[in-house]
TORKOL-4160 file (C-alpha; in steps of 0.2 Angstrom, whole numbers, padded with zeros to 4 digits, m for minus):
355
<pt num="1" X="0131" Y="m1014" Z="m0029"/>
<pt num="2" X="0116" Y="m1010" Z="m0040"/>
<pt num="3" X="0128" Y="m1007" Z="m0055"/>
<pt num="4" X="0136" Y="m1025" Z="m0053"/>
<pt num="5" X="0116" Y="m1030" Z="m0060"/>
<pt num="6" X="0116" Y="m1019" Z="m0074"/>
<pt num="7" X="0114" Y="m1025" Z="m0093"/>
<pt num="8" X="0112" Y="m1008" Z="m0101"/>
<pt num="9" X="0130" Y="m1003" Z="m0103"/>
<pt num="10" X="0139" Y="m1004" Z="m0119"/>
<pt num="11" X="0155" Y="m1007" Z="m0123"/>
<pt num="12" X="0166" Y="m1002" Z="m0134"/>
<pt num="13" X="0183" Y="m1007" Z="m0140"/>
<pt num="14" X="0196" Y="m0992" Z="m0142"/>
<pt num="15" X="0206" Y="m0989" Z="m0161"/>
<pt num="16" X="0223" Y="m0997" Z="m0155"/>
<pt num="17" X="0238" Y="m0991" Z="m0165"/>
<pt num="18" X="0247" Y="m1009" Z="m0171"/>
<pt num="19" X="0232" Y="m1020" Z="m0162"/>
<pt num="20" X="0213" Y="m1015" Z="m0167"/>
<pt num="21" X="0216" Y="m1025" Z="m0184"/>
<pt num="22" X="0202" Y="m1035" Z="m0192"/>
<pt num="23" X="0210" Y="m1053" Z="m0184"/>
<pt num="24" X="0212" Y="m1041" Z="m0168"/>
<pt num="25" X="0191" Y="m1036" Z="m0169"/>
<pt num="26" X="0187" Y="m1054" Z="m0175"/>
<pt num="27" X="0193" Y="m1062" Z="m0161"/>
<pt num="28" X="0184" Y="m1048" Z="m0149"/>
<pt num="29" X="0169" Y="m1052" Z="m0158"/>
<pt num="30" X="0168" Y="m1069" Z="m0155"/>
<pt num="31" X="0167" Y="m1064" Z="m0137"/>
<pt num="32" X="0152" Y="m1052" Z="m0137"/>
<pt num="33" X="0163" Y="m1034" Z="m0144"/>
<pt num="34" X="0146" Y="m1028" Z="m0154"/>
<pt num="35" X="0156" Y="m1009" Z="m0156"/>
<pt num="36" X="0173" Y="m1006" Z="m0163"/>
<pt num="37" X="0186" Y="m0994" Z="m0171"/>
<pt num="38" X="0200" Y="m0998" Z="m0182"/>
<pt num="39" X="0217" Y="m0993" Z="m0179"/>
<pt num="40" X="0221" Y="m0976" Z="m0179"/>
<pt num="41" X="0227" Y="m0968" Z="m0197"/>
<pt num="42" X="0237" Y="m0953" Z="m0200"/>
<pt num="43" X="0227" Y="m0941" Z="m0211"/>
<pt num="44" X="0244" Y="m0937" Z="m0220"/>
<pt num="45" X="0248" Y="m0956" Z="m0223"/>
<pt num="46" X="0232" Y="m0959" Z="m0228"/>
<pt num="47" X="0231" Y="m0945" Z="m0243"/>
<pt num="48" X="0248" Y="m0948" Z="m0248"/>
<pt num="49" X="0244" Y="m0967" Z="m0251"/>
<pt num="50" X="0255" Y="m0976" Z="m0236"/>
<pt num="51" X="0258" Y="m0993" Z="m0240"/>
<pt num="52" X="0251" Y="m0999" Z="m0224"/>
<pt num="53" X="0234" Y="m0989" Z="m0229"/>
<pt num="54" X="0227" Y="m1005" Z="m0234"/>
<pt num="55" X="0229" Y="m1018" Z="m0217"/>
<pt num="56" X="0224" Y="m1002" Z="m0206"/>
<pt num="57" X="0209" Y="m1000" Z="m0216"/>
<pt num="58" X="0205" Y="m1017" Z="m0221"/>
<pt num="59" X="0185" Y="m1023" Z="m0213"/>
<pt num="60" X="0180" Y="m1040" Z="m0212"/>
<pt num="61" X="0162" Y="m1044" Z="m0224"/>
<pt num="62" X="0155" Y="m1051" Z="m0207"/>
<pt num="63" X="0158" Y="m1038" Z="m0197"/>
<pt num="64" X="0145" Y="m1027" Z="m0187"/>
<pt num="65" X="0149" Y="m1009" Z="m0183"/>
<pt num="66" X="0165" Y="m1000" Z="m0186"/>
<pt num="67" X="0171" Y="m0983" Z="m0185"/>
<pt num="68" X="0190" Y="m0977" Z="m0190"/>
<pt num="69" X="0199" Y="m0964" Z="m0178"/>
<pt num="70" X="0210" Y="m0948" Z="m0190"/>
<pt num="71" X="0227" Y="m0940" Z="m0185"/>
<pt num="72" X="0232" Y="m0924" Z="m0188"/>
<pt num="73" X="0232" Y="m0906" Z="m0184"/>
<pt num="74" X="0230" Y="m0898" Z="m0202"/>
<pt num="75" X="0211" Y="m0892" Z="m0205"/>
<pt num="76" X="0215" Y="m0895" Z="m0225"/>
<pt num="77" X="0224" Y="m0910" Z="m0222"/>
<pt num="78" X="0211" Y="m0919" Z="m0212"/>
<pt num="79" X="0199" Y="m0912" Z="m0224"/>
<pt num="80" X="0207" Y="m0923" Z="m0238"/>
<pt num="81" X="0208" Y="m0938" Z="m0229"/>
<pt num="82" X="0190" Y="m0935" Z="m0222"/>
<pt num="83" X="0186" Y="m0934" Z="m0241"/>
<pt num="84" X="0193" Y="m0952" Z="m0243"/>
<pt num="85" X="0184" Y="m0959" Z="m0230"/>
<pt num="86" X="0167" Y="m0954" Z="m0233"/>
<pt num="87" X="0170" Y="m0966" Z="m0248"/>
<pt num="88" X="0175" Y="m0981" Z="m0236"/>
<pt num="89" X="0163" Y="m0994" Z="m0227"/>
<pt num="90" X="0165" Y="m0985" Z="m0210"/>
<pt num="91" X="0152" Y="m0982" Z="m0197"/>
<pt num="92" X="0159" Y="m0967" Z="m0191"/>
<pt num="93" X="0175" Y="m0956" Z="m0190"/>
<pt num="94" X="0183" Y="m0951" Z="m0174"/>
<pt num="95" X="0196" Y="m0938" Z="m0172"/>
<pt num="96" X="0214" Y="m0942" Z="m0161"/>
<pt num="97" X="0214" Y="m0929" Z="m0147"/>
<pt num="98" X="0222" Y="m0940" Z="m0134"/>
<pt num="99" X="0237" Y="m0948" Z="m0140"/>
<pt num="100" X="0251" Y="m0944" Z="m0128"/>
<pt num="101" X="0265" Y="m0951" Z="m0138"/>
<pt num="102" X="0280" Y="m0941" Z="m0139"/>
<pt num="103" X="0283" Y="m0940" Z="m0158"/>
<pt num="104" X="0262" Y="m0935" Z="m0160"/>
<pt num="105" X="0261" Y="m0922" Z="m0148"/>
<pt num="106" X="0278" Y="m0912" Z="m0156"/>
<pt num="107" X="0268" Y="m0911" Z="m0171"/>
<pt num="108" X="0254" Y="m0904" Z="m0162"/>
<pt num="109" X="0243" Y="m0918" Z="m0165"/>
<pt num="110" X="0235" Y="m0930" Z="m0154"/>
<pt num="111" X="0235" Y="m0926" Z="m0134"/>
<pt num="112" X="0242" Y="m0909" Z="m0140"/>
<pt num="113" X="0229" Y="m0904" Z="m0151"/>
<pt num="114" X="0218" Y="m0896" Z="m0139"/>
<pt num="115" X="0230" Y="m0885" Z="m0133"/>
<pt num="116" X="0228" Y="m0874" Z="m0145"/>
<pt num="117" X="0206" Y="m0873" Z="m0145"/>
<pt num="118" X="0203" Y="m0863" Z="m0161"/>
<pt num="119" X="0213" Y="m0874" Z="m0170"/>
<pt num="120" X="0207" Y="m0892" Z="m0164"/>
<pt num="121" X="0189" Y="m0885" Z="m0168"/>
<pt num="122" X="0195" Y="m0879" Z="m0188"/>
<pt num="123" X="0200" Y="m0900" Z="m0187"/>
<pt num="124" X="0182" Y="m0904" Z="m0179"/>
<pt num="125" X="0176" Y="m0892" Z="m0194"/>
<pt num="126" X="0184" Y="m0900" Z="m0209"/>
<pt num="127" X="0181" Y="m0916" Z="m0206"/>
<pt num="128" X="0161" Y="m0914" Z="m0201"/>
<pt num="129" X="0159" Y="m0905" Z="m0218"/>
<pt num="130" X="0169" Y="m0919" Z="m0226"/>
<pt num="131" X="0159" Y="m0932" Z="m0221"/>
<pt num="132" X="0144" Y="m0924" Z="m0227"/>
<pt num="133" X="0131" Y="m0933" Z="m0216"/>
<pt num="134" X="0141" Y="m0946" Z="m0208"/>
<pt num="135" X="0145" Y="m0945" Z="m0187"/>
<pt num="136" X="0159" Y="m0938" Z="m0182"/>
<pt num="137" X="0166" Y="m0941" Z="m0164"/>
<pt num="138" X="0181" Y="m0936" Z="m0153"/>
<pt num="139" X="0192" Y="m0945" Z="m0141"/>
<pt num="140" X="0202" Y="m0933" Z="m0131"/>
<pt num="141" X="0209" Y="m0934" Z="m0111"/>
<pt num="142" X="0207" Y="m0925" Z="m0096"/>
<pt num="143" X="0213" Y="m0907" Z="m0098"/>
<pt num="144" X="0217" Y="m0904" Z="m0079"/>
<pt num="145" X="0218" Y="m0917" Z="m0067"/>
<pt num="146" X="0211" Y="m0906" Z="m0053"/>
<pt num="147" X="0200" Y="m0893" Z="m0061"/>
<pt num="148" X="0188" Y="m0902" Z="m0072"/>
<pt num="149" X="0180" Y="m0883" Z="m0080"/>
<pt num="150" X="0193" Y="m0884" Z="m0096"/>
<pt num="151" X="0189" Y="m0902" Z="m0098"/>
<pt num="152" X="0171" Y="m0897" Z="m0097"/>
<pt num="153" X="0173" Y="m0881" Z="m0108"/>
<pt num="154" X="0183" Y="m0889" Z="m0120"/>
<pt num="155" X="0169" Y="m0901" Z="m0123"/>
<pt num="156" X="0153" Y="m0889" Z="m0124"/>
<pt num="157" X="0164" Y="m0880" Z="m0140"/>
<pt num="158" X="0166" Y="m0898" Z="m0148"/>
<pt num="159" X="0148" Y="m0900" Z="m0148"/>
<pt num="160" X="0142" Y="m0885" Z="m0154"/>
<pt num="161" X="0156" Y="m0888" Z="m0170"/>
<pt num="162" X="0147" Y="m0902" Z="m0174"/>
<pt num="163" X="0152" Y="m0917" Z="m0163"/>
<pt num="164" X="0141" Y="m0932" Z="m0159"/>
<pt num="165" X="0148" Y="m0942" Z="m0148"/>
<pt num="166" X="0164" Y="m0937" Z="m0135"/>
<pt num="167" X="0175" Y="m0951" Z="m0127"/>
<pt num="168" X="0186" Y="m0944" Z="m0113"/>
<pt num="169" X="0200" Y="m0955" Z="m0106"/>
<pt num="170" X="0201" Y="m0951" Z="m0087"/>
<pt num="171" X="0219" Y="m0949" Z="m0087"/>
<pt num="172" X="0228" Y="m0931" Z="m0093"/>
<pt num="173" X="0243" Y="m0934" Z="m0106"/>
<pt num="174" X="0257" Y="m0932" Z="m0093"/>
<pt num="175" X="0250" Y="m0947" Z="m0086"/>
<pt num="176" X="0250" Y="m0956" Z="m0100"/>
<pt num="177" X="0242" Y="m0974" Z="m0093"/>
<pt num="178" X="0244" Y="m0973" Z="m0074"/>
<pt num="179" X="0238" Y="m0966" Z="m0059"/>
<pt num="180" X="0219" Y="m0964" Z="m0054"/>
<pt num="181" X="0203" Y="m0962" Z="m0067"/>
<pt num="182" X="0196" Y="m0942" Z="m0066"/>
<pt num="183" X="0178" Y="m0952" Z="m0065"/>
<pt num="184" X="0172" Y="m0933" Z="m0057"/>
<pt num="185" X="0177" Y="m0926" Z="m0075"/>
<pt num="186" X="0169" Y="m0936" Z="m0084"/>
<pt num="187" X="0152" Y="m0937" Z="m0074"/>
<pt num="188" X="0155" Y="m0917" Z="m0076"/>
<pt num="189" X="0155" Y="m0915" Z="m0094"/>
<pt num="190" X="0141" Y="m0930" Z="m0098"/>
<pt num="191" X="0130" Y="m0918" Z="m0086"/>
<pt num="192" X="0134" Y="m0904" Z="m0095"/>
<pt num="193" X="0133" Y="m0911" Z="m0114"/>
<pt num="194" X="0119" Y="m0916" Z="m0124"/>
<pt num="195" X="0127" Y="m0929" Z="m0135"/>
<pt num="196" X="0135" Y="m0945" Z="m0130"/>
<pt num="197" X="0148" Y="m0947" Z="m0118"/>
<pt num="198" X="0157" Y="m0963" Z="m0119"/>
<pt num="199" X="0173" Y="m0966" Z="m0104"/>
<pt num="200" X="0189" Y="m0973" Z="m0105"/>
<pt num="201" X="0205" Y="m0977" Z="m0093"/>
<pt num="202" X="0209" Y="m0993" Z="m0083"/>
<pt num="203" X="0196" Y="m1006" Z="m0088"/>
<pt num="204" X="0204" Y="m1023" Z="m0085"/>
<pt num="205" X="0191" Y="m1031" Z="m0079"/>
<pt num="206" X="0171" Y="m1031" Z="m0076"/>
<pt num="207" X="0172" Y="m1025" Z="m0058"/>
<pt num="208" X="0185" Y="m1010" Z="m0068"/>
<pt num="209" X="0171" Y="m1008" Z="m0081"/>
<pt num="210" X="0156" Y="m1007" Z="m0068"/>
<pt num="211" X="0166" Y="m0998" Z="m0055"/>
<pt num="212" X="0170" Y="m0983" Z="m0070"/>
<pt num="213" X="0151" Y="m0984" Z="m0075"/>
<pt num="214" X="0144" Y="m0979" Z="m0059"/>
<pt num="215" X="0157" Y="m0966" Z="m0054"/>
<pt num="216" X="0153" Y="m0957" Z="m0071"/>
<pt num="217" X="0135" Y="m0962" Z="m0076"/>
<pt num="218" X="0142" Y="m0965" Z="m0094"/>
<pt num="219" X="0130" Y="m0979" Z="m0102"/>
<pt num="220" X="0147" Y="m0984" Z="m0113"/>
<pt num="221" X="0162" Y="m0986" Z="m0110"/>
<pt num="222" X="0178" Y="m0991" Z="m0121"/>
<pt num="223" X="0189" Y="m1004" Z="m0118"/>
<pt num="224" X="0208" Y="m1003" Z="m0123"/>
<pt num="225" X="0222" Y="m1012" Z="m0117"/>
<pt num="226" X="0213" Y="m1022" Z="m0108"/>
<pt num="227" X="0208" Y="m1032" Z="m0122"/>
<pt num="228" X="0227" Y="m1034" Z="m0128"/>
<pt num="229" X="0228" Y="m1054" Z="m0128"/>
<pt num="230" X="0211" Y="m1055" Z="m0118"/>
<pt num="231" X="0196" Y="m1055" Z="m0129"/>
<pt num="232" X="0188" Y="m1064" Z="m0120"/>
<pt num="233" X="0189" Y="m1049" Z="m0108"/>
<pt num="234" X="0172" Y="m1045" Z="m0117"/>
<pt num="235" X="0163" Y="m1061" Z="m0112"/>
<pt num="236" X="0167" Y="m1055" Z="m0096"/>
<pt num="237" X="0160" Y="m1039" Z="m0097"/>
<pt num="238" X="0143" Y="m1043" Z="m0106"/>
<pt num="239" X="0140" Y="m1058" Z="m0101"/>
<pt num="240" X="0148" Y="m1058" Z="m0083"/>
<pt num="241" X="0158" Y="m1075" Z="m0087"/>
<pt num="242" X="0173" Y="m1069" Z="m0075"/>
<pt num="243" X="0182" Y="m1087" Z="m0076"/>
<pt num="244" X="0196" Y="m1087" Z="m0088"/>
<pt num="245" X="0197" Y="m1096" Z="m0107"/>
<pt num="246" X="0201" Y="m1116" Z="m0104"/>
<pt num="247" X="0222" Y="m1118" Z="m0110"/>
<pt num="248" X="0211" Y="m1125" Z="m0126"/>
<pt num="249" X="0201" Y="m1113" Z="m0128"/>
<pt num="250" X="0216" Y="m1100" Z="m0128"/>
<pt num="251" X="0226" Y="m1110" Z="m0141"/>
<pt num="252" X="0212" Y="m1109" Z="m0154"/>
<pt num="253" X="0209" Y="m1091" Z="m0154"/>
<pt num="254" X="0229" Y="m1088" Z="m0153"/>
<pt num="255" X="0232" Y="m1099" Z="m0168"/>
<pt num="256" X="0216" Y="m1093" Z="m0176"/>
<pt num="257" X="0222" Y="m1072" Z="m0173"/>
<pt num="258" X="0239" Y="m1076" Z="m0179"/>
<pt num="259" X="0232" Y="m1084" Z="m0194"/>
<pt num="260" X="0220" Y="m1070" Z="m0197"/>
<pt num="261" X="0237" Y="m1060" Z="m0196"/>
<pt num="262" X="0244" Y="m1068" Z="m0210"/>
<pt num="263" X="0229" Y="m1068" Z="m0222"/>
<pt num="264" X="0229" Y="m1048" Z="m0217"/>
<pt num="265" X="0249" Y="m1045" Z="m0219"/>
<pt num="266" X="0256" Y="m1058" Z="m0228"/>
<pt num="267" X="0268" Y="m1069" Z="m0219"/>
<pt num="268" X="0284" Y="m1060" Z="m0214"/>
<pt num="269" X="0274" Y="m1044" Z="m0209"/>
<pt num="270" X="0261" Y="m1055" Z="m0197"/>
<pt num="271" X="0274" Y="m1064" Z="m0190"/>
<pt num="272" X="0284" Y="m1047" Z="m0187"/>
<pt num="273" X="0270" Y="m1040" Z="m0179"/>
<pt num="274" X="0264" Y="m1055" Z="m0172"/>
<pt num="275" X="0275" Y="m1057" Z="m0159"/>
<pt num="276" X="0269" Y="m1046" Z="m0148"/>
<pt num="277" X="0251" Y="m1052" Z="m0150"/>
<pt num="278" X="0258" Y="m1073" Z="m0145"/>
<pt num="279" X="0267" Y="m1065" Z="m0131"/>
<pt num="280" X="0253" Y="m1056" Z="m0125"/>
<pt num="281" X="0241" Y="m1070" Z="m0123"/>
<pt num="282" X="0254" Y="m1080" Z="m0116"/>
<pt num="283" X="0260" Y="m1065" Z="m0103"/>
<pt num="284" X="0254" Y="m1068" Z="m0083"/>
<pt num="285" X="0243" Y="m1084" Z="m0086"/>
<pt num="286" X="0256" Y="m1097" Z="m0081"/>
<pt num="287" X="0266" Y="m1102" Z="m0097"/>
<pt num="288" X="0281" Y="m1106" Z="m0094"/>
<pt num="289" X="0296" Y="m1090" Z="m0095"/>
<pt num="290" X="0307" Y="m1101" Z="m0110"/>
<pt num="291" X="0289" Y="m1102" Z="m0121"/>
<pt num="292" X="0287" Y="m1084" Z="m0118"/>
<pt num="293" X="0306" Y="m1081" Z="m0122"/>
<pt num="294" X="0304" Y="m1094" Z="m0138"/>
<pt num="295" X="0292" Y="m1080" Z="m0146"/>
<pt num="296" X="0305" Y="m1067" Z="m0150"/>
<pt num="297" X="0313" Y="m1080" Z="m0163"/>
<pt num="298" X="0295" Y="m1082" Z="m0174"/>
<pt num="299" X="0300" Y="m1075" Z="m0191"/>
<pt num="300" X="0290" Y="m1088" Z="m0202"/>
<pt num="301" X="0275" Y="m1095" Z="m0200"/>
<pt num="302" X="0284" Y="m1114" Z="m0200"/>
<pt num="303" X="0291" Y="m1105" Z="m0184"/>
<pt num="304" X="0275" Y="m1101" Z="m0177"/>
<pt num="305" X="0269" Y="m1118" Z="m0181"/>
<pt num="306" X="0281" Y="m1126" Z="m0171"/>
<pt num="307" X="0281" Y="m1115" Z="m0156"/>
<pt num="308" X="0262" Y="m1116" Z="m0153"/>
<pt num="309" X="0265" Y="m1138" Z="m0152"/>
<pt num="310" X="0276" Y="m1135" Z="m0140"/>
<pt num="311" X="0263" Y="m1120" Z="m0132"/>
<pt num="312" X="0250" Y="m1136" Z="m0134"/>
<pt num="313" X="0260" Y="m1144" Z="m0123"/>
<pt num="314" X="0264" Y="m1134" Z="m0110"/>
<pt num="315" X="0245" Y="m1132" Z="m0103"/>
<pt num="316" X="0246" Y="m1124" Z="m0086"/>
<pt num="317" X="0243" Y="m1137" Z="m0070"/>
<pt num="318" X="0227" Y="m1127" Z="m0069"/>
<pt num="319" X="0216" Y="m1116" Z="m0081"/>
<pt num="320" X="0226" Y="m1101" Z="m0087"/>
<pt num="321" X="0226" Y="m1088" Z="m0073"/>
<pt num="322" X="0218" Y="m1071" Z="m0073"/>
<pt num="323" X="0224" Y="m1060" Z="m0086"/>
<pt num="324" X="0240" Y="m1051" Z="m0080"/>
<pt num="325" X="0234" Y="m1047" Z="m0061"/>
<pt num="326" X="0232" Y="m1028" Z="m0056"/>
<pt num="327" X="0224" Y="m1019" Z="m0040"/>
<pt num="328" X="0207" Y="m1013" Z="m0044"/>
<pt num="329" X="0203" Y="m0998" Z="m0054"/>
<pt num="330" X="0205" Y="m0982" Z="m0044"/>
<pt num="331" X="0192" Y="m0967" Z="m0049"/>
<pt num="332" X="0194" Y="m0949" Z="m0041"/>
<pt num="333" X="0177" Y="m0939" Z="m0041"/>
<pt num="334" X="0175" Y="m0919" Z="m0039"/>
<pt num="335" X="0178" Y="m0919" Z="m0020"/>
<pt num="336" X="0196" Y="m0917" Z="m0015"/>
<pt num="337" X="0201" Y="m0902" Z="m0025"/>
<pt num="338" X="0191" Y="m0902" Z="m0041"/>
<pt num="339" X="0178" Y="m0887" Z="m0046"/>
<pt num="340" X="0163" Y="m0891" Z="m0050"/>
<pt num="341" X="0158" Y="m0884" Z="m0067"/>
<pt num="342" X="0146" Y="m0870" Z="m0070"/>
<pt num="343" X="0126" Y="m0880" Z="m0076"/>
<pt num="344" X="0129" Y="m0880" Z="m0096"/>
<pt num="345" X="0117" Y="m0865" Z="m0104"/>
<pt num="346" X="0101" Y="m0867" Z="m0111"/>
<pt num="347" X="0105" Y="m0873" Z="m0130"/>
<pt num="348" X="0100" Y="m0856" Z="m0140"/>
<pt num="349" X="0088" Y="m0862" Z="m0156"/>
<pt num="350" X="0099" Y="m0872" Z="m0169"/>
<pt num="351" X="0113" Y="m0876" Z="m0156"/>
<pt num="352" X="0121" Y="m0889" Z="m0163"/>
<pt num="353" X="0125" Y="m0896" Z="m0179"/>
<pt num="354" X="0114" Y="m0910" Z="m0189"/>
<pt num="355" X="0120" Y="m0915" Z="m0206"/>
């Protein structure tokens, strides 16, 4: 396959809500993640001064590009905290338009957002003024799984509000992280849009990565849960290194992340969160089930301590398998039920926004 020889494609890693924290990025880094986002932030928490502000936001002195995603639904209130960002050593800010949580979406934030058009482009509108020069994205899903003209029409009206780059998950809120990748929407909107398209949904692997590139033509495309415990998913999709991280080579980096952690957090907030971020490089490479069971117990780092010794110990008869196994990506294109979207207009004279 032609794409299989491509070194052209970028990739991004996704804002990751509990995850996409410096150690998280670091760790990606060192693996060839040249593009990344912090976690999300909640424009409310972040005006009112959360306690938490501080870790979402925090950015390493060494570390390359770095854009920060907003939450919220309140034109003024993502104003403010577009105010407050613009101050802040952020590449660029991206607004939440695809978070399909439950307690987001009643509030009309998130994946619910562009229900209600006119009022996700006020948001769009507020926080391009705010950032007085500095680019501001969207990440938004698939409106209709097999009609790809609102998706498509959605996206031309965020661009003319201002947007420069879109990045659409394949996958409508309903289904959440499952099922097929809408590759035939996305394809549809990059060919109808003059700004960057960047796609998302299912990328767990190179063959994932080069399989979502071809089908949509996108030249980037973000990584997210695939990097969960695998940062050295990025080695594979740069570099083409498909083996898997020496047993090693996987305790350095987990002891290094954690550490990272607890220079972020303090001790008993990174070991609380940490938990899921041992267990996850552990998960589906052949440690065995009482390690994995071990790591609900860390509550200190002397806990920690002792638990990676005995993960030392506990090397796999052969390298760590593959990360976590799953059946290849599966992309659905416009035939089989989805229209094909009118060609985009002409763009009239000043189309457009440039700060």
């Amino acid at each position: 396959m032609e794409t299989a020889t491509r070194t052209d494609l970028d990739w991004v890693l996704a804002p990751l809500a509990g995850y996409t924290d410096v150690a998280f990025r670091r760790a990606c880094r060192r693996h060839g993640c040249r593009t990344a986002y912090a976690p999300l932030i909640d424009a409310c928490a972040l005006v009112y001064g959360n306690r938490h502000n501080r870790e979402i936001l925090a950015r390493g002195p060494d570390e390359g590009w770095l854009g920060v995603q907003l939450l919220g639904c309140d034109p003024a209130m993502m104003a403010r905290a577009a105010a407050l960002l613009r101050e802040m050593a952020f590449d660029a800010i991206d607004i939440n338009m695809g978070c399909p949580v439950g307690k987001v979406m009643r509030k009309g934030a998130g994946a619910a957002l562009p229900r209600d058009a006119e009022l996700a482009l006020r948001c769009v509108e507020a926080v391009w003024r705010e950032s007085r020069g500095r680019p501001v994205s969207v990440k938004m899903r698939v409106l209709v799984e097999e009609d790809s003209e609102p998706t498509v029409t959605f996206a031309r009206r965020l661009e003319e509000a201002g947007v420069s780059a879109l990045t659409i998950h394949g996958r409508t809120w309903k289904r959440v992280y499952t099922g097929p990748v809408a590759a035939g929407t996305i394809r549809a909107v990059r060919e109808a849009l003059r700004i960057p398209v960047v796609a998302n949904g299912g990328i767990f692997s190179r063959a994932d990565g080069l399989r979502l590139a071809q089908a949509t033509g996108c030249q980037a495309l973000m990584v997210a849960r695939g990097a969960i415990g695998n940062p050295w998913i990025f080695r594979e999709l740069v570099a083409g290194q498909v083996a898997p991280p020496s047993h090693e080579e996987l305790c350095e980096t987990l002891r290094e992340h954690v550490e990272g952690m607890v220079a972020l957090y303090g001790e008993g907030a990174a070991l609380r969160e940490g938990r899921k971020i041992i267990l996850a490089y552990l998960c589906g490479r052949g440690y065995h089930r009482s390690l994995r069971a071990s790591v609900s117990k860390v509550c200190a780092l002397a806990d920690f301590r002792e638990l990676f010794v005995r993960i030392q110990a506990d090397a796999p008869p052969a390298a760590p398998a593959s990360y976590r196994s799953r059946p290849p990506l599966e992309v659905v294109g416009t035939a089989g039920g989805c229209r094909t979207p009118t060609p985009a207009p002409p763009p009239a004279p000043g189309a457009g926004r440039e700060a």
